[in-house]
C-alpha positions as CSV (number, residue, x, y, z in Angstrom):
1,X,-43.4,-16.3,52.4
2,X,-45.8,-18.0,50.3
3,X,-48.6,-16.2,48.5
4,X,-51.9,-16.9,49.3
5,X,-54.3,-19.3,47.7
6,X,-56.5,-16.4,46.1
7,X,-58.0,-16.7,42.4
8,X,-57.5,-13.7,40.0
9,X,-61.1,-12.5,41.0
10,X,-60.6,-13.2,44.5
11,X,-57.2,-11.1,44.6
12,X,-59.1,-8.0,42.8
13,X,-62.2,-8.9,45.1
14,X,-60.9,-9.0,48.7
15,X,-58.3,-6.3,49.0
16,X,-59.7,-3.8,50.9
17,X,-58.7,-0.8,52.4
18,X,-57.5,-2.1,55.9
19,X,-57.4,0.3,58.7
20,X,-58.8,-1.1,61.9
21,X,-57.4,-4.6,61.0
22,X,-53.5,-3.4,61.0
23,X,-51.4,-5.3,63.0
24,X,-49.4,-2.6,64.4
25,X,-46.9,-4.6,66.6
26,X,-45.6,-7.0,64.4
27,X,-42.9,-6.0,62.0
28,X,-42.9,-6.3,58.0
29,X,-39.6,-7.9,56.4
30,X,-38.1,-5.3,54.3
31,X,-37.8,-7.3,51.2
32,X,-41.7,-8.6,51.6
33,X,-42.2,-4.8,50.5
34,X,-39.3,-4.5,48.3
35,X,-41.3,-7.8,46.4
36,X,-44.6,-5.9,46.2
37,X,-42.6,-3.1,45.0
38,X,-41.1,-4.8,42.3
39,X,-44.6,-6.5,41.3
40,X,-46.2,-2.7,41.0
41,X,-43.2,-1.7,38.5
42,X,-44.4,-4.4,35.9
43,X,-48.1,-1.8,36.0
44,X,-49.1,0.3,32.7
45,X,-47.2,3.2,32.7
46,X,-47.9,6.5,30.1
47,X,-45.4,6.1,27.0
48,X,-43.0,3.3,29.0
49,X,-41.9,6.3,30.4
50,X,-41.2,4.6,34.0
51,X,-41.1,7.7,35.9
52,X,-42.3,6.6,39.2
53,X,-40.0,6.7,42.9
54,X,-41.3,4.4,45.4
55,X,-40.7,6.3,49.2
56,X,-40.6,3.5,51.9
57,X,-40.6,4.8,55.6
58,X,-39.9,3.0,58.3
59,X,-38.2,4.8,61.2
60,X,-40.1,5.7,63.9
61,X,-39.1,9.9,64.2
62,X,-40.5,10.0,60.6
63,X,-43.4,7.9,60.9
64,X,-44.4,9.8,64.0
65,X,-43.3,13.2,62.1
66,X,-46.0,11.6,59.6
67,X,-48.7,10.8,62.1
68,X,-48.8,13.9,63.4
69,X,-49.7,15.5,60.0
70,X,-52.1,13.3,58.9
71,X,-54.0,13.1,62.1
72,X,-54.3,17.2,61.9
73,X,-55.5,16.3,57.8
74,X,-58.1,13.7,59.7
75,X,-59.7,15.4,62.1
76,X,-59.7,19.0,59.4
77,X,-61.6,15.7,57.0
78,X,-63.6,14.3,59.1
79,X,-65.3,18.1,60.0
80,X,-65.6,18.9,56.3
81,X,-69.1,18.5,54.5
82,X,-68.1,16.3,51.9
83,X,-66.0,13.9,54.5
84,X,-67.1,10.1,54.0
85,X,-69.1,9.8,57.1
86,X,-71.5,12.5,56.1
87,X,-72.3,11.1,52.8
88,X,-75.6,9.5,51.4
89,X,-77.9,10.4,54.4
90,X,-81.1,9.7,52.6
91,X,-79.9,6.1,51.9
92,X,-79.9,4.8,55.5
93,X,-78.9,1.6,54.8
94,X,-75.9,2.8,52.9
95,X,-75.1,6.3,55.1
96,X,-74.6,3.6,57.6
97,X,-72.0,2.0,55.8
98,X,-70.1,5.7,55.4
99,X,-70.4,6.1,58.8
100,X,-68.5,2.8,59.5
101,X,-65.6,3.6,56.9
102,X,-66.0,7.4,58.8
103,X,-65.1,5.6,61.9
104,X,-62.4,3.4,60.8
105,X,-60.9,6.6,58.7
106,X,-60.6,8.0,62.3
107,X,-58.9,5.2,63.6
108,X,-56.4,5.0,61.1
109,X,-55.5,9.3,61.8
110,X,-55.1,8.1,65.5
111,X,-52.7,5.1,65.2
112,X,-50.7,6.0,61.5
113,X,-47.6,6.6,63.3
114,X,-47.4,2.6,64.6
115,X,-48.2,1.5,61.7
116,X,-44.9,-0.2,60.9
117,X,-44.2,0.5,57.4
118,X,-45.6,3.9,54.7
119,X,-45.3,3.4,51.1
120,X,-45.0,6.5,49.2
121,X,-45.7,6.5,45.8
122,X,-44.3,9.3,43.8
123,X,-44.2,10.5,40.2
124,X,-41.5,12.4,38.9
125,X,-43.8,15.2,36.5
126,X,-40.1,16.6,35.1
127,X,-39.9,12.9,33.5
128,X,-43.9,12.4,33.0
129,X,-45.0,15.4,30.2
130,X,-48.4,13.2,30.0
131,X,-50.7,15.4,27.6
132,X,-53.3,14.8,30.0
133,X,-53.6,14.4,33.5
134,X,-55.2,11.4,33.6
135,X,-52.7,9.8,31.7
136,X,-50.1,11.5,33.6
137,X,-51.4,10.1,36.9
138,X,-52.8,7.1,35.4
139,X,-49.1,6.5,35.4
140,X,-48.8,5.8,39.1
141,X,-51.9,4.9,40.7
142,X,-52.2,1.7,38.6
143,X,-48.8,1.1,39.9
144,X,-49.5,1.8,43.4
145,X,-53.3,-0.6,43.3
146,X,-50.8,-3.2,42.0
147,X,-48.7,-2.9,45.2
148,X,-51.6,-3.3,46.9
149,X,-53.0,-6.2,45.1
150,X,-49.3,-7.9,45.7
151,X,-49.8,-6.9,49.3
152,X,-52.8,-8.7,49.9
153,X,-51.3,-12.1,48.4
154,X,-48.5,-11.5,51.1
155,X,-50.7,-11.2,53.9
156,X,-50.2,-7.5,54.5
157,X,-53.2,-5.2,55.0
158,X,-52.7,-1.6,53.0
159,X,-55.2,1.5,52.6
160,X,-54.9,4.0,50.4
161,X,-55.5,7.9,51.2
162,X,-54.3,11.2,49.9
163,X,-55.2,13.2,52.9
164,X,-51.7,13.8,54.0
165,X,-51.0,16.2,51.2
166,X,-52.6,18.6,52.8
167,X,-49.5,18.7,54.3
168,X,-47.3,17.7,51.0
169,X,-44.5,20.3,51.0
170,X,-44.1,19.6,54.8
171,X,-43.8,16.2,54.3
172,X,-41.6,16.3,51.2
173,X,-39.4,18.6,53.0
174,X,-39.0,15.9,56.2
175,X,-38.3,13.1,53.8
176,X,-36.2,14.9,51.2
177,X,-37.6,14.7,48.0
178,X,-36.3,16.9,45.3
179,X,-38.4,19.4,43.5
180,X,-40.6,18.0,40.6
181,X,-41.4,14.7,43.0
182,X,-44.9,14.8,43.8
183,X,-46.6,12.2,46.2
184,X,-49.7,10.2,44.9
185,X,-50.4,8.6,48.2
186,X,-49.5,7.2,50.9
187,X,-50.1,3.2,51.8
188,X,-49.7,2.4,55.3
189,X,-48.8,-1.5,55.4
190,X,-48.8,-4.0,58.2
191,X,-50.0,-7.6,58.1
192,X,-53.3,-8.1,58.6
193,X,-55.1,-9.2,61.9
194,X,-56.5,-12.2,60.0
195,X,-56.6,-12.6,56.5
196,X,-60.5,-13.0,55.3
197,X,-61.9,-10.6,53.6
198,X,-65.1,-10.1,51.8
199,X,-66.1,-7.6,48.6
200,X,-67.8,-5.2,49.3
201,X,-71.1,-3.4,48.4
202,X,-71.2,-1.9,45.6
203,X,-73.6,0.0,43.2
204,X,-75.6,-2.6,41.2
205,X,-74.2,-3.0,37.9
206,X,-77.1,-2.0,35.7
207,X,-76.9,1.1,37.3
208,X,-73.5,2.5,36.3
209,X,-73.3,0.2,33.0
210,X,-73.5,2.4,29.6
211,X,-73.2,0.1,26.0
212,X,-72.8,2.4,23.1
213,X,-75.2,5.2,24.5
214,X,-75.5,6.6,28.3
């Protein structure tokens, strides 16, 4: 398949998390993820040290096994005080916003099971003795955005969330991962209903900015 016609700074610009916009009855090719795959390996990784496993799901029984988790993880988010829909209420302009990605958040907790493929990025910590955590996690997550960012130039649509782990060991138990294999996420990817996508809003730059002195 050929990549998109994207510019560096459109690529990083306009890959969003894509919930509502999964296409969740057409099927992604195997080796289109196995290529996004093998883009994230070429990410920064702590001391060359390479000690990353790449789960890719895509039977049914454990994607529905999966769905069922994380929709229990949703709905236990979604109540909590610090859940994204809840956030920023004296900003209604951007509480608004929170609300939307709220909404889609829920969507994705309803319909995770048909979503056709779930990337699992894992870190093996018996191969990753990082003296820090962030560099031993820094190890992975840049990996996994670059997936993402590969993704996107394929067509595909990807999120990322964490709130499955609430239900780690459970899951790690259905999908057989050995002891010291921790999950850092878990990318649900489909192609996307369309393929334009704007940034986003952000925070104006001169207000998270610091040269030299906070």
């Amino acid at each position: 398949m050929p990549l998109m016609d994207l510019t560096p700074d459109e690529l990083l610009t306009t890959t969003r998390s894509v919930r509502k916009r999964l296409d969740l009855t057409r099927p992604v090719p195997l080796e289109l993820v196995e290529e996004c795959v093998r883009v994230a390996l070429q990410a920064p990784t702590g001391s060359n040290r390479q000690s990353w496993h790449w789960m890719v799901v895509t039977d049914p029984t454990q994607r529905a096994e999966i769905g069922r988790y994380y929709q229990r993880a949703v709905k236990e988010y979604l109540r909590s005080e610090g859940s994204c829909g809840s956030l920023f209420p004296e900003d209604p302009a951007r509480h608004a916003v929170q609300q939307r990605v709220g909404d889609s958040v829920a969507y994705l907790g309803d319909h995770l099971a048909e979503v056709p493929v779930h990337v699992i990025p894992c870190l093996d910590v018996n191969e990753a003795p990082e003296y820090n955590e962030a560099g031993k996690w820094g190890s992975i997550i840049q990996a996994a955005w670059s997936y993402m960012l590969a993704a996107r130039a394929r067509r595909l649509g990807t999120a990322w969330t964490t709130l499955h782990l609430m239900y780690e060991k459970e899951i790690a138990e259905l999908l057989g991962l050995p002891d010291g294999v921790v999950q850092a996420a878990l990318i649900p990817t489909a192609f996307s209903v369309g393929t334009r996508f704007r940034p986003a809003a952000r925070q104006p730059l001169e207000q998270v900015l610091h040269i030299d002195s906070w």
